[in-house]
N, CA, C and O atoms as a DFTB+ gen file, in Angstrom:
536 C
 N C O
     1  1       0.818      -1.168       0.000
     2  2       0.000       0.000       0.000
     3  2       0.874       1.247       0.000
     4  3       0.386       2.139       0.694
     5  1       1.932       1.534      -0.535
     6  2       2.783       2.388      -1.022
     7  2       2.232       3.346      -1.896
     8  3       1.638       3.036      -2.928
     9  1       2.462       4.810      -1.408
    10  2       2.150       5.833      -2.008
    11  2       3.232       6.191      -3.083
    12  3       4.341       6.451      -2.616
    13  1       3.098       6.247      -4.428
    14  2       4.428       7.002      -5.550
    15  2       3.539       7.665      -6.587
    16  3       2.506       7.300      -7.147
    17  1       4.461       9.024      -6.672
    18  2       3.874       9.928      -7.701
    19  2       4.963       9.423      -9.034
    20  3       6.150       9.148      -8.857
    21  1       4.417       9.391     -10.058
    22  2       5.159       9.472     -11.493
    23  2       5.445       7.688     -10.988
    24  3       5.206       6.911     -10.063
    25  1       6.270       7.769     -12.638
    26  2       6.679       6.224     -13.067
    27  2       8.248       6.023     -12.238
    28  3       8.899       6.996     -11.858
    29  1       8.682       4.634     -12.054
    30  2       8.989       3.873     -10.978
    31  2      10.884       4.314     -11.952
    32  3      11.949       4.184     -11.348
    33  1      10.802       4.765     -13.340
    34  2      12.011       4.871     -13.659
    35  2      12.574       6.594     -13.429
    36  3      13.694       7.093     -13.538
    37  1      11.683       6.984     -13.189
    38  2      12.146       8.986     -12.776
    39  2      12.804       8.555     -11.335
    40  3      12.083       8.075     -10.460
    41  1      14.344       8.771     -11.117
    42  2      14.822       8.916      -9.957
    43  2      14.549      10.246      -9.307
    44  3      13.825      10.987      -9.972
    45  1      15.011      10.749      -8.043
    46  2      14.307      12.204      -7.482
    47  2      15.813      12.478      -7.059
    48  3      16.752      11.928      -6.482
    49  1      15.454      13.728      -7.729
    50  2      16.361      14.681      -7.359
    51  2      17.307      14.725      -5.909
    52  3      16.920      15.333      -4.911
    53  1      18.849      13.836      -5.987
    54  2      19.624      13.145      -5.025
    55  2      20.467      14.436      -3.874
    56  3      20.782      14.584      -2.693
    57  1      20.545      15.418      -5.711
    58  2      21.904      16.407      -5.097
    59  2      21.352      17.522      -5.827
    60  3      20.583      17.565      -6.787
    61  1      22.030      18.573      -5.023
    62  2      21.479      20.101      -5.606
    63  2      22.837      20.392      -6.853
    64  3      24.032      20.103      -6.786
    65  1      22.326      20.830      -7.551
    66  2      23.170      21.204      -8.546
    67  2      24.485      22.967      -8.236
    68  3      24.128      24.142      -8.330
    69  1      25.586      22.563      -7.966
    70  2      25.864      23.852      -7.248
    71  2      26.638      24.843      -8.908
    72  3      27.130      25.965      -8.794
    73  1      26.565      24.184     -10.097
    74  2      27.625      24.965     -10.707
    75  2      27.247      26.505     -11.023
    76  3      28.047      27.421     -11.217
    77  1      25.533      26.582     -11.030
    78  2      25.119      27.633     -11.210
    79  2      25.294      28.945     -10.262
    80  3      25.398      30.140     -10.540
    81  1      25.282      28.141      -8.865
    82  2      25.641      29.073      -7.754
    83  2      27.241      29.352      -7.672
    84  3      27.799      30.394      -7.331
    85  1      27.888      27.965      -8.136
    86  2      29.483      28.783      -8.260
    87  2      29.790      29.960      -9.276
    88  3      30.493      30.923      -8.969
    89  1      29.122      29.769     -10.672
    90  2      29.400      30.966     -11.563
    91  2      28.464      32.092     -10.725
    92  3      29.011      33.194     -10.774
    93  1      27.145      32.108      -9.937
    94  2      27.341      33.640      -9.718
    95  2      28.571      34.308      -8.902
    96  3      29.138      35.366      -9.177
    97  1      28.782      33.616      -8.060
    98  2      29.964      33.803      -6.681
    99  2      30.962      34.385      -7.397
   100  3      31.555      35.358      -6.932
   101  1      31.338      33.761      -8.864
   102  2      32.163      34.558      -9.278
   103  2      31.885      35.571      -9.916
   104  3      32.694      36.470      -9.686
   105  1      31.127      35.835     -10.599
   106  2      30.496      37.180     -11.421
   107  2      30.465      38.549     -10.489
   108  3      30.734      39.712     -10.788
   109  1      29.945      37.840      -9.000
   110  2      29.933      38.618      -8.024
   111  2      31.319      39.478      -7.678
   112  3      31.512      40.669      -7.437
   113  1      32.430      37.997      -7.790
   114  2      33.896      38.169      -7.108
   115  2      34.577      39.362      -8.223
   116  3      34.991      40.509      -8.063
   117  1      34.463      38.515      -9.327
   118  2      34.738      40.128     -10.087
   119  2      34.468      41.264     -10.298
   120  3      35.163      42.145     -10.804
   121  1      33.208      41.300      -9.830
   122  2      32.055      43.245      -9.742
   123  2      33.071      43.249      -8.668
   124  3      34.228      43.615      -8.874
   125  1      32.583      42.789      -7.375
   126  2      33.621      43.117      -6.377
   127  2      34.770      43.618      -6.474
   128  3      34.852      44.698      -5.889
   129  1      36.223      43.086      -7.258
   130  2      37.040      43.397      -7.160
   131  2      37.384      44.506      -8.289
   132  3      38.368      45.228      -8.132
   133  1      36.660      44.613      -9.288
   134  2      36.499      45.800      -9.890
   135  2      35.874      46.777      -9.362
   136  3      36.551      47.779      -9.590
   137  1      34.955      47.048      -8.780
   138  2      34.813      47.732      -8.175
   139  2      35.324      48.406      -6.753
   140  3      34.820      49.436      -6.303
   141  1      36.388      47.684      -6.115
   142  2      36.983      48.099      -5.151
   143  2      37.791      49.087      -5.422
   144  3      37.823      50.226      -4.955
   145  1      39.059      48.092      -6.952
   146  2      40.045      49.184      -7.351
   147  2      39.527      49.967      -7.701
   148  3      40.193      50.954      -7.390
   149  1      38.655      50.273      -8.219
   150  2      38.088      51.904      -9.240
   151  2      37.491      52.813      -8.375
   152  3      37.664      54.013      -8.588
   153  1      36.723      52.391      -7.306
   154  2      35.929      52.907      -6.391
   155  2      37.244      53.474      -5.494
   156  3      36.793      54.482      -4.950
   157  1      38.076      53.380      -5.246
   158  2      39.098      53.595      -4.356
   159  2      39.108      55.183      -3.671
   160  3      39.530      56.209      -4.205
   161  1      38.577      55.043      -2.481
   162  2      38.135      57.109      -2.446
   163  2      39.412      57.447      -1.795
   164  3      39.922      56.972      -0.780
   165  1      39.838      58.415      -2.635
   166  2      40.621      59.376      -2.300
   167  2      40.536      60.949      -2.036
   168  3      40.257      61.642      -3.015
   169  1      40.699      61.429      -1.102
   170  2      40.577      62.712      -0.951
   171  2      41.674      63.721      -2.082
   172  3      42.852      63.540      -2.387
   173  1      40.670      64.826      -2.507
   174  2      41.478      65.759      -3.138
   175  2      41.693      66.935      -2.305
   176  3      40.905      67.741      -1.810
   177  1      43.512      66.778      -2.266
   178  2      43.904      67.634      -1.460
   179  2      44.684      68.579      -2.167
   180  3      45.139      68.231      -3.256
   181  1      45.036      70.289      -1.517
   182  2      45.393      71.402      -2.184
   183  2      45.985      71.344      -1.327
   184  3      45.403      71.777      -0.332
   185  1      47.321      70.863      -1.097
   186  2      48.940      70.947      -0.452
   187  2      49.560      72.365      -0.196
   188  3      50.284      72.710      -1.130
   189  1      49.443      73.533       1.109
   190  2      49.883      74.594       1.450
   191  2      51.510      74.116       1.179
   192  3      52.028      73.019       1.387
   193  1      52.163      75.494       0.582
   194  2      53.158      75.872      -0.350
   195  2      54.000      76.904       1.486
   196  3      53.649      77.622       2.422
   197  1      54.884      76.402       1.063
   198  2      56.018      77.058       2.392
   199  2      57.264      77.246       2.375
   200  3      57.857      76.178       2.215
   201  1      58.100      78.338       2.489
   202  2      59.147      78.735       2.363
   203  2      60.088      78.067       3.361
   204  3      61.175      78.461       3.784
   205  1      59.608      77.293       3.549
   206  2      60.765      76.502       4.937
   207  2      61.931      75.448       4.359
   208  3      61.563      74.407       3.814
   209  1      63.037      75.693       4.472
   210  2      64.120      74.989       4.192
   211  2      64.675      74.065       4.976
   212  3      64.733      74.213       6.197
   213  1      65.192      72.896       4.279
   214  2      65.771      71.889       4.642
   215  2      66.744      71.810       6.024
   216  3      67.912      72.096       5.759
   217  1      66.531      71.522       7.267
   218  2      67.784      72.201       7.954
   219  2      68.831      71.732       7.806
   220  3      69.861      72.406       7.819
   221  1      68.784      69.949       7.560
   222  2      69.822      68.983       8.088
   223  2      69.873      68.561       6.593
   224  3      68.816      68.110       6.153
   225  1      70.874      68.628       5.782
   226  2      71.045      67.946       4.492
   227  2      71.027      66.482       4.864
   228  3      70.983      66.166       6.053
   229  1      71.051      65.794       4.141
   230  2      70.662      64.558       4.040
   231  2      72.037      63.283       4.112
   232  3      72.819      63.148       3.171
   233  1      72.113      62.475       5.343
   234  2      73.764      61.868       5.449
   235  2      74.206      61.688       3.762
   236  3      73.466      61.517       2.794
   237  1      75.575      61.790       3.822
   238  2      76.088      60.825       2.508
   239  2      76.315      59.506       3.301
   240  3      76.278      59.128       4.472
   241  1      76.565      59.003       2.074
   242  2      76.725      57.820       1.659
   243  2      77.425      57.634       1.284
   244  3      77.698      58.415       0.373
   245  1      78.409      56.528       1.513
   246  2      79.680      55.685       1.218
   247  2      79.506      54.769       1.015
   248  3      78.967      54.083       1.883
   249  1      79.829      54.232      -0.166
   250  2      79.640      52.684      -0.523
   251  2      80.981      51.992      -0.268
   252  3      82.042      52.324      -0.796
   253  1      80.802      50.955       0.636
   254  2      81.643      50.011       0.404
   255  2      81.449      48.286      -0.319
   256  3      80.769      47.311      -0.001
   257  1      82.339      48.545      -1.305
   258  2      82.346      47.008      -1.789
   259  2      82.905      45.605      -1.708
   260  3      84.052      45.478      -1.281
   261  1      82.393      44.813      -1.978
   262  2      83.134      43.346      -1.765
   263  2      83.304      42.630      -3.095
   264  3      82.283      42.675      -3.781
   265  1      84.262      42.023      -3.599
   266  2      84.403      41.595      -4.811
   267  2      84.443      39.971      -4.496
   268  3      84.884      39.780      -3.363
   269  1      84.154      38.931      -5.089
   270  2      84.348      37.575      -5.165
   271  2      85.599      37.116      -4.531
   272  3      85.472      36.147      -3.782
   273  1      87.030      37.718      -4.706
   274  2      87.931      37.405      -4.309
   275  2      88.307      38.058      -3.085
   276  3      89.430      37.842      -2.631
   277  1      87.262      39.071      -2.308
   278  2      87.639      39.211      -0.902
   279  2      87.982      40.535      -0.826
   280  3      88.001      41.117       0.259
   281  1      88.262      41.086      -1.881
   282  2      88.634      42.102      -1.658
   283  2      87.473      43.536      -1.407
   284  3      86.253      43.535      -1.570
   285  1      88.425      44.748      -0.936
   286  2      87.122      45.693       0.001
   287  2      87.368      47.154      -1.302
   288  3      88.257      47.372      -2.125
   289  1      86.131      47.871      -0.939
   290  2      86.436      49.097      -2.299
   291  2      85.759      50.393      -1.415
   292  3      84.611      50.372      -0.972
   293  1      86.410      51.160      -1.307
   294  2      85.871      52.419      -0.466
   295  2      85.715      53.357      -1.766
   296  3      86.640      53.913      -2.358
   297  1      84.112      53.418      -2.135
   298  2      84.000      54.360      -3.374
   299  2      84.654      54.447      -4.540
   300  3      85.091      55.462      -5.082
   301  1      84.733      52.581      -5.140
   302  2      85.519      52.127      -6.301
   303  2      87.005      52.552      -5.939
   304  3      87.799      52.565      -6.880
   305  1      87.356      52.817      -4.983
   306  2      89.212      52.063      -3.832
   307  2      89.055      51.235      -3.608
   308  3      88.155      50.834      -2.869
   309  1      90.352      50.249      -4.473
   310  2      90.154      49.259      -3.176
   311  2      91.430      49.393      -2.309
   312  3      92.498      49.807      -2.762
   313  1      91.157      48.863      -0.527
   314  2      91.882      49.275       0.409
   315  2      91.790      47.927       1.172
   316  3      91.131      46.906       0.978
   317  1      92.907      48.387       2.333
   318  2      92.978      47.173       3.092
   319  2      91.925      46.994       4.412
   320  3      91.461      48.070       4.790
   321  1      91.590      46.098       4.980
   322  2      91.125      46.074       5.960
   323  2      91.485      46.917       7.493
   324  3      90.789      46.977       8.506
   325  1      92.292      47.277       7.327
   326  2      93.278      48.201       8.161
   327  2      92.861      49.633       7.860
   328  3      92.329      50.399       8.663
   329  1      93.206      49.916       6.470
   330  2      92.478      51.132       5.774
   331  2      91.182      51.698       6.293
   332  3      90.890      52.688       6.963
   333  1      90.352      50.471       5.605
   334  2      89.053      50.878       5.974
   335  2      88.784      51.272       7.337
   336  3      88.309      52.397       7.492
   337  1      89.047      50.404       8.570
   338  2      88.736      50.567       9.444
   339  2      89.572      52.200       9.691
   340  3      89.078      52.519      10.772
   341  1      90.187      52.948       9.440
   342  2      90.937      54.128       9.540
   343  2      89.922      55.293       8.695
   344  3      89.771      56.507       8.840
   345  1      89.392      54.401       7.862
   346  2      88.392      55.632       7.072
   347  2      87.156      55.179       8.110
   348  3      86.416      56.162       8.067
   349  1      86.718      54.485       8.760
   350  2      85.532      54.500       9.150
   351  2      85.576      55.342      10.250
   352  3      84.642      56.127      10.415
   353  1      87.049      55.295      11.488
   354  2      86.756      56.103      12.424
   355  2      87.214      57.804      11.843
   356  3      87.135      58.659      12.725
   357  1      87.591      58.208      10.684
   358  2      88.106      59.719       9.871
   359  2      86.423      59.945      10.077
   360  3      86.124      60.693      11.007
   361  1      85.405      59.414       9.357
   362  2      84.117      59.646       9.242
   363  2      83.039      59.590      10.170
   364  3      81.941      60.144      10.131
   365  1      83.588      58.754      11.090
   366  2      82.929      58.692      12.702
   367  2      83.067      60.131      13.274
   368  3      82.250      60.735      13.969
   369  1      84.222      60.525      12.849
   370  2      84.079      62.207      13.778
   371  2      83.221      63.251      12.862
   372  3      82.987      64.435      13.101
   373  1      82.927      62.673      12.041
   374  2      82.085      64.077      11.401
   375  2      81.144      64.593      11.950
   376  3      80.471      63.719      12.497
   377  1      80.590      65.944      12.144
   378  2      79.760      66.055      12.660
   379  2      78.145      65.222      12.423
   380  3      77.376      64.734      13.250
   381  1      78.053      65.353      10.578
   382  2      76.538      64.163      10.878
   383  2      77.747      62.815      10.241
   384  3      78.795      63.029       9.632
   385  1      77.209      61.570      10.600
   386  2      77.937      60.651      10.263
   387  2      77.160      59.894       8.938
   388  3      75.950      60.029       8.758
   389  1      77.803      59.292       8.274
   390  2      76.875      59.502       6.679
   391  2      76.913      57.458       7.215
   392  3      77.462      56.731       8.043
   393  1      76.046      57.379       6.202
   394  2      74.943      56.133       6.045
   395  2      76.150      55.041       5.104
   396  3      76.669      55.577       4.125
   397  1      76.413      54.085       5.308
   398  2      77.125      52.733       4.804
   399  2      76.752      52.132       3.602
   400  3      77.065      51.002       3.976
   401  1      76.333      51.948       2.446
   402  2      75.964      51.240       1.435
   403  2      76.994      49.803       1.068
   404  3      77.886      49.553       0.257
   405  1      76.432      49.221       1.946
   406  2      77.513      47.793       1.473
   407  2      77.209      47.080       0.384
   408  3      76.037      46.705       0.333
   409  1      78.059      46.716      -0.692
   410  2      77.536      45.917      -1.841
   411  2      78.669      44.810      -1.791
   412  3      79.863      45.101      -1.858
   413  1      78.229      43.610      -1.678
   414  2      78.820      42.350      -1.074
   415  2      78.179      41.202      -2.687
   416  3      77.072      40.884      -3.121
   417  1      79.758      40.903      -3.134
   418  2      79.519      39.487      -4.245
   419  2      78.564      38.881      -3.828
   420  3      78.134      39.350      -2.774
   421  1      77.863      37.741      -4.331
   422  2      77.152      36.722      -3.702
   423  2      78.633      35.442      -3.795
   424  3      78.726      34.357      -3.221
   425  1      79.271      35.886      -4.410
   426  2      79.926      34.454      -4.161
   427  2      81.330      35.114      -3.153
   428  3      82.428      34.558      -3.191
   429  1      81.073      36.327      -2.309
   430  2      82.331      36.796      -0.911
   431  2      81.636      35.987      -0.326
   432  3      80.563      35.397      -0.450
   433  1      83.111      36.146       0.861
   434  2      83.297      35.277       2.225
   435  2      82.067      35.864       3.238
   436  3      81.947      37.073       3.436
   437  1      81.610      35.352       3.550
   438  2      80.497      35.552       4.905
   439  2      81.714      36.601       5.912
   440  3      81.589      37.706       6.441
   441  1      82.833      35.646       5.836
   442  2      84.080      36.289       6.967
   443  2      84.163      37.695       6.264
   444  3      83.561      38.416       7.060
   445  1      84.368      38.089       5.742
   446  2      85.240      39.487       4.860
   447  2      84.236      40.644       5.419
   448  3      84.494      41.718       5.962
   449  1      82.520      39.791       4.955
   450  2      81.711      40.945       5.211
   451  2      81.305      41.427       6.553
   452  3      81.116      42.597       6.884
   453  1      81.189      40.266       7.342
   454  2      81.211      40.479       8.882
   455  2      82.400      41.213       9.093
   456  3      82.307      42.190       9.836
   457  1      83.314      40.992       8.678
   458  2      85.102      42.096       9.102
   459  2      84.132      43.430       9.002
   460  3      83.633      43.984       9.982
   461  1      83.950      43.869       7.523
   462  2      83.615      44.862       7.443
   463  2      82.674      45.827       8.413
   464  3      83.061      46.816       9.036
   465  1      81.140      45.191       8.366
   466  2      80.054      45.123       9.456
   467  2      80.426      45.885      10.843
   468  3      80.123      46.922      11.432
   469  1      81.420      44.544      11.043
   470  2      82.394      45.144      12.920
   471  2      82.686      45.873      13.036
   472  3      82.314      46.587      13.967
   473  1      83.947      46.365      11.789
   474  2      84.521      47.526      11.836
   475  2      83.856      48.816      12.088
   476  3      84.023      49.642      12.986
   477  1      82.633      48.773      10.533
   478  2      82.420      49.941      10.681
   479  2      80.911      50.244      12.135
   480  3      80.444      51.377      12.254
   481  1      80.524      49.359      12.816
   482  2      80.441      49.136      13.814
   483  2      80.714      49.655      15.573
   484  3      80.078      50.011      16.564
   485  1      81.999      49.422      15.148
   486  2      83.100      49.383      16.369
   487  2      83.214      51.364      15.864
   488  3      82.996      52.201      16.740
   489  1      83.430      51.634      14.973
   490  2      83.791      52.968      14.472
   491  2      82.511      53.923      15.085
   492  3      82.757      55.065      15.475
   493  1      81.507      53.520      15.125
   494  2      80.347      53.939      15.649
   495  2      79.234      54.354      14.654
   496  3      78.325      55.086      15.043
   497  1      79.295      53.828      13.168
   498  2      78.733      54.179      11.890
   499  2      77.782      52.896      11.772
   500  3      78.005      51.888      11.103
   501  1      76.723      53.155      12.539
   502  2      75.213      51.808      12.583
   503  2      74.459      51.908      11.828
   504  3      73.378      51.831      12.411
   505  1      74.270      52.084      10.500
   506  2      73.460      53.280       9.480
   507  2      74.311      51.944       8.289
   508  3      75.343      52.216       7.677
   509  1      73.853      51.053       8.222
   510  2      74.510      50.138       7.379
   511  2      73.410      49.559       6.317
   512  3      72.637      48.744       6.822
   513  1      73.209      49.841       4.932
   514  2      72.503      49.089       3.913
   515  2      72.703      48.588       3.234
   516  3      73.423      49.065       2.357
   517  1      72.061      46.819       3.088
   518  2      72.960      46.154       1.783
   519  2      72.069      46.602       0.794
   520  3      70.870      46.880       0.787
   521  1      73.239      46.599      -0.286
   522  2      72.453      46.804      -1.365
   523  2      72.690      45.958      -2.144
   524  3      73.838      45.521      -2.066
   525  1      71.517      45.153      -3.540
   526  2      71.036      44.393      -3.807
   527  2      70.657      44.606      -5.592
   528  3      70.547      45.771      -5.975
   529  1      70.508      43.709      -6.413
   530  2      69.732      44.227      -7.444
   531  2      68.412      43.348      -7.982
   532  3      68.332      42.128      -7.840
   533  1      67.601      44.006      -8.491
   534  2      66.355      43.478      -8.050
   535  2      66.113      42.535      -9.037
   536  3      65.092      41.849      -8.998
């Protein structure tokens, strides 16, 4: 005494079909993200204009280099480790003390560049940047 609507070969609907709901999600995801970048509010600002000058020029910079074979370059010099450390404390007394640009081989000694590091370190010049190419 079983109740059935329709014929015995129509199976019923097992699983919801999701692909339709995944393409809106994305239709959505892209309004969304187009519309974020474009929508992006920015204030328009009219930047006051001022006669005020720079007080403190800006440290120099000294590059020191490291070549594959170990060797050190104070502003394309190259010098000894002894040297350098003699130019680092000449520049330690300056009144502003200028900023380090280290450019180190990838194939120098780990040792050479730490020498360097210490030195100029110990000299009191903490203002140290490797530099890199991108």
């Amino acid at each position: 005494m079983g109740f059935q609507l329709g014929e015995d070969h129509d199976a019923g609907m097992n699983e919801m079909n999701l692909i339709p709901l995944i393409d809106i999600m994305l239709v959505l995801m892209i309004i969304f993200l187009v519309t974020a970048t474009v929508a992006n509010p920015s204030i328009p600002l009219t930047l006051p204009k001022t006669t005020a000058e720079m007080t403190t020029p800006p440290p120099k910079a000294i590059t020191v280099s490291i070549n594959a074979k170990g060797e050190v370059a104070w502003n394309d010099q190259i010098v000894s480790l002894d040297e350098l450390n003699n130019r680092f404390q000449t520049e330690a007394q300056a009144a502003q003390k200028p900023s380090i640009q280290l450019r180190a081989d990838k194939e120098s000694r780990y040792d050479v560049v730490a020498q360097v590091m210490s030195r100029a370190s110990g000299a009191g010049l903490n203002d140290i940047a490797f530099v890199s190419e991108n």
